[in-house]
N, C-alpha and C positions, 0 to 999 in steps of 0.2 A: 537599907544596905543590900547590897547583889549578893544573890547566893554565891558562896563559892569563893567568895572575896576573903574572907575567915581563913579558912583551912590553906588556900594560898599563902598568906602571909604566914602563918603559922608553920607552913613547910619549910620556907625560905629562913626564916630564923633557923627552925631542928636544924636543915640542911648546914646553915651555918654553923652551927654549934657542933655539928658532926666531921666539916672540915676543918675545925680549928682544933679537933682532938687527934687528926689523925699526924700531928707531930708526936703525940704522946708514948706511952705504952702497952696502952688500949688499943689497941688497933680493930681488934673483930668490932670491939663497941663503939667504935669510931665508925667502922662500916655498915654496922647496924643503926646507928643515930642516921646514918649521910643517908640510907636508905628509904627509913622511914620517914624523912623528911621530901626526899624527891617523889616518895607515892602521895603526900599528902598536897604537892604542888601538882603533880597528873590530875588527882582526882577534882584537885580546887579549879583547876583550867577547865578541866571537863564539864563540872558544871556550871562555869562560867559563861562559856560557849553555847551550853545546852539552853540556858535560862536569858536569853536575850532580850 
């Protein structure tokens, strides 16, 4: 399996799961989930990129 392929997918869910709370009343932890899910999609691309 490609490195980096993991934590990409893994972003792409959080990230979901962080846009679908931002109807809620959560909102900071909504902005918090949607965040920590798009750095772990930067970093999963990056070493996707890197490990060719």
């Amino acid at each position: 399996m490609r490195e980096g392929l993991i934590p990409a997918v893994l972003g792409t869910v959080v990230s979901a799961s962080g846009a679908a709370m931002l109807g809620s009343k959560y909102k900071l932890a909504a902005y918090g989930v949607l965040g920590f899910g798009l750095a772990h999609i930067i970093l999963g691309s990056i070493d996707l990129v890197e490990h060719r």
